[in-house]
C-alpha positions in Angstrom: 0.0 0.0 0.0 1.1 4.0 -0.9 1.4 5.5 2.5 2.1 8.7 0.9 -1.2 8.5 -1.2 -2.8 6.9 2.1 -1.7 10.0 4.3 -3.0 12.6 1.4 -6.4 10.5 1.4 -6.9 10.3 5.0 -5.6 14.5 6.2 -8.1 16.3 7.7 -9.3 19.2 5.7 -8.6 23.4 6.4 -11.3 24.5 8.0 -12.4 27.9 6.8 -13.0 30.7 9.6 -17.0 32.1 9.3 -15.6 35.6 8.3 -13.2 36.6 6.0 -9.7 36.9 7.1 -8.5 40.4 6.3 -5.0 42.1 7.0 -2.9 41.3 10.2 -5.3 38.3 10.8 -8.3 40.6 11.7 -11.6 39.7 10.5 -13.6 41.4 8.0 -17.4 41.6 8.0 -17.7 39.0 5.5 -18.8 35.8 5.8 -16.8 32.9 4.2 -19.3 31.0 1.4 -16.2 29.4 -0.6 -17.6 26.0 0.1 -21.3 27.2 0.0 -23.7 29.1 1.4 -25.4 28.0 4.9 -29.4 28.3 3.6 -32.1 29.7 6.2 -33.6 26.0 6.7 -30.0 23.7 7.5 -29.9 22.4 10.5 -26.7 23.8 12.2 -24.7 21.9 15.3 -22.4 23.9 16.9 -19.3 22.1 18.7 -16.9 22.9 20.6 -13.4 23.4 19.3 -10.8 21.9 21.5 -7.0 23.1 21.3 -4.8 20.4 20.9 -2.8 18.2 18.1 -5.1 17.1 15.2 -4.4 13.3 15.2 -5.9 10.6 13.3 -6.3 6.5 13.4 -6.8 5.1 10.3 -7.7 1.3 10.2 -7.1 -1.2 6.8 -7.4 -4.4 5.9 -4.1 -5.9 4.6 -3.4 -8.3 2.3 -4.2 -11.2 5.0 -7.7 -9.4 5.4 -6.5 -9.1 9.0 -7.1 -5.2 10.4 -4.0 -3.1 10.4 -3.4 0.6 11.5 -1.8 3.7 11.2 -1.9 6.6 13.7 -0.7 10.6 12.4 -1.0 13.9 13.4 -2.8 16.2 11.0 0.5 16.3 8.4 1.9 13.2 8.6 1.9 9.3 9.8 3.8 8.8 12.9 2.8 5.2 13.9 2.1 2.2 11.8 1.1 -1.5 13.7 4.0 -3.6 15.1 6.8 -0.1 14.8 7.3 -0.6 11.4 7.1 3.2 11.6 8.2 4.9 14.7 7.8 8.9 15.6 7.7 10.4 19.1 5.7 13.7 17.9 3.6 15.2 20.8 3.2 11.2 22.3 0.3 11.2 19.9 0.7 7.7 18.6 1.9 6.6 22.3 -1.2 7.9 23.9 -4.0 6.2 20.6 -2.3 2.8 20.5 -4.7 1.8 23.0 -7.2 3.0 21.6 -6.2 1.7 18.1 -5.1 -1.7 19.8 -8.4 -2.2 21.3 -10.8 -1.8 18.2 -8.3 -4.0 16.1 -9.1 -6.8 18.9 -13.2 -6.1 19.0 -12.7 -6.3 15.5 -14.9 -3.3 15.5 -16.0 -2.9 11.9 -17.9 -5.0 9.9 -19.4 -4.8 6.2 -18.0 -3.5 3.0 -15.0 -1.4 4.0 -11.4 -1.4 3.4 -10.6 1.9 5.2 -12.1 3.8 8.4 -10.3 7.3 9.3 -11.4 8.1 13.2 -10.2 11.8 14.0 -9.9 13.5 17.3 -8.2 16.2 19.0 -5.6 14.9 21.4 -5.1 17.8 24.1 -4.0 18.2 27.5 -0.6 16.3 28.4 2.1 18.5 26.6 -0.1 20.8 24.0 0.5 24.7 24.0 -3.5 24.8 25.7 -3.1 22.3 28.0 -3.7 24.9 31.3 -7.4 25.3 29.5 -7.8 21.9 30.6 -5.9 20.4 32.9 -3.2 21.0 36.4 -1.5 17.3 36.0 -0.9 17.8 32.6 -3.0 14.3 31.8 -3.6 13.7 28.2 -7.5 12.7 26.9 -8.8 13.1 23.3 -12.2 14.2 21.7 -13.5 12.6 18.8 -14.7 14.7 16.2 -14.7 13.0 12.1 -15.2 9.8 10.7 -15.0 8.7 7.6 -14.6 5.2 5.8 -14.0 4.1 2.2 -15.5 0.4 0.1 -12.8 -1.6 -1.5 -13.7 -0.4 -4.7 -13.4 3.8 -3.7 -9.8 3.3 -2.5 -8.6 1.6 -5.2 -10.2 4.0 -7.3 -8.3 6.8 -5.4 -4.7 4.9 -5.2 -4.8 4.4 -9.0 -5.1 8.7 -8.9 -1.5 10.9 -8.9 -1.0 12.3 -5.9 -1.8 15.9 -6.9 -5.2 14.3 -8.1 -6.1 12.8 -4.4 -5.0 16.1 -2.8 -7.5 17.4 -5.2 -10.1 15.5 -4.4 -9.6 15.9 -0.8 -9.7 19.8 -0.8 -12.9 19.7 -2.6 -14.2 18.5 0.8 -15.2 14.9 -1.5 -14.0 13.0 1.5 -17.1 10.5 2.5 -17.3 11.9 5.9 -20.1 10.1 8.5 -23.1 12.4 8.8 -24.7 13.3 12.6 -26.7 10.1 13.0 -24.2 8.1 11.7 -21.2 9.4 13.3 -22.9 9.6 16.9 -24.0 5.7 16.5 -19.9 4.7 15.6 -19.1 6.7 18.6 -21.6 4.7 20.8 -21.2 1.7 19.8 -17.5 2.3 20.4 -17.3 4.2 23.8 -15.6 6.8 22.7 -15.6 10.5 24.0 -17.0 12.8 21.3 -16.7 16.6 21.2 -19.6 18.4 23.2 -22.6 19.6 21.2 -23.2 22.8 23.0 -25.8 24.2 20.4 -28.5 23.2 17.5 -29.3 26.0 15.7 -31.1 26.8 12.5 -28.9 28.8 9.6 -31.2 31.9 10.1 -30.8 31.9 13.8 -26.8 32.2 12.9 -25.1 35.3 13.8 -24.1 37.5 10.7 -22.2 40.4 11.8 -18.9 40.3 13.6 -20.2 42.1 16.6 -23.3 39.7 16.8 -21.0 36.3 16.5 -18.5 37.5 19.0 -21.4 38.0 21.2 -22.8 34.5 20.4 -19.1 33.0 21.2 -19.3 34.4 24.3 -21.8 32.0 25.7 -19.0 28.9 25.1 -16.2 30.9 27.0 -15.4 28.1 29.4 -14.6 24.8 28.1 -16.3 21.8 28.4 -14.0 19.2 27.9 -11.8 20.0 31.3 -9.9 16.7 32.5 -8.7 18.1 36.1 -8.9 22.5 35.1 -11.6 24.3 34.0 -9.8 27.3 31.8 -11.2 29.2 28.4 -12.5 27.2 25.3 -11.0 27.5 22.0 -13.9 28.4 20.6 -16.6 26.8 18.4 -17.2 24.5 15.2 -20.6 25.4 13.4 -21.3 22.9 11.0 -24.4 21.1 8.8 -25.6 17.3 9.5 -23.6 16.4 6.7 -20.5 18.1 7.3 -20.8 19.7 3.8 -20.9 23.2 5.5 -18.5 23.5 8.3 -17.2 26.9 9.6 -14.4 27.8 12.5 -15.3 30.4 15.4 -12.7 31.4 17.5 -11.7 33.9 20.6 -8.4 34.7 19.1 -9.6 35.9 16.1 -12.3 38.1 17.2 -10.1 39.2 20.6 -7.2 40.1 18.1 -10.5 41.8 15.5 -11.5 44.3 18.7 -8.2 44.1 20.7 -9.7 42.9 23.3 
């Protein structure tokens, strides 16, 4: 298998900011509709954003049809099953082998699938935000993506160049799990999912930059404290299908108004 064509298939896509980023990082007053407009009538969850080190698990089958693994940060693989590839970056693939270890024995997926990409937000332990969320320094994670691929859609997309996957993936085609979907894998699982702090509709959405920051406001303290209570990041708005997803965050409106 390509692990370079695996790691462009399975990185987590930029996330656009709701406005527009103008000079010096401040926002302007418009709203970001590269990837669509957000209509009146879609159904928007709003999540919180926790600070910590993108990281993925993505589970194959290899050419035994037994289940095999890979662990990476948001840029690049850092763990495969059995060290065949070893890197210490931000004890990410130390602190998910468990994790990953423990589905590969439930032998948690079943059906047509060849690959499953679970992504979460591994924070606390030794991230730049860790004194949002924790005293001890103890390291948790928040699931927050999944998406999985048939046999027949990934060898479709290892036959592409690589230029062609990136492509592909920046066009936000990745099969992502919608809300119903995504909170039964989590279930059925046990894992710990990112906090839905909101449900609103896209015309209860704030528009101006005064009215979001406002809005923000009411998600100042985070949810997701391990053993600290500190400020939140700040908040994911996105559709059931993950189609429309937008950033909000402090620093960018604190930085906007100089707070």
């Amino acid at each position: 298998m390509d692990l370079k064509k695996i790691n462009s298939i399975t990185k987590y896509p930029s996330i656009l900011t709701y406005h527009k980023l103008g000079e010096r990082g401040k926002l302007t007053e418009e709203v970001v509709e590269e990837r669509g407009h957000l209509t009146d009538s879609d159904k928007i969850y709003v999540y919180e954003k926790v600070d910590g080190e993108n990281s993925r698990i993505i589970f194959f089958r290899n050419q035994f049809d037994e289940i095999d693994y890979l662990i990476g940060s948001r840029e690049e693989l850092l763990y495969a099953k059995g060290d065949r590839i070893g890197n210490p970056y931000g004890n990410i693939a130390d602190f998910l082998k468990p994790m990953a270890e423990r589905f590969v024995e439930d032998n948690f997926l079943s059906g047509d699938w060849a690959l499953t990409v679970v992504y979460q937000e591994s924070y606390g332990g030794k991230t730049k935000a860790t004194k949002n969320y924790t005293e001890s320094k103890t390291q948790s994670y928040k699931v927050f993506d999944v998406f999985s691929l048939t046999v027949n859609e990934l060898e479709n997309l290892l036959s592409l160049s690589s230029e062609k996957i990136a492509e592909w993936r920046e066009h936000g085609n990745q099969p992502f799990y919608n809300e119903e979907e995504r909170g039964k894998f989590v279930q059925a699982n046990g894992l710990e999912w990112a906090p839905l702090l909101d449900e609103v509709y896209g015309s209860e959405l704030p528009v101006t930059l005064e009215e979001t920051y406002r809005y923000l406001r009411n998600f100042e303290q985070t949810k997701v404290g391990i053993d600290a209570i500190g400020k939140s990041e700040g908040i994911i708005a996105r559709s059931a299908d993950r189609k429309q997803i937008r950033k909000i965050r402090f620093e960018d409106y604190e930085r906007t108004f100089r707070k």
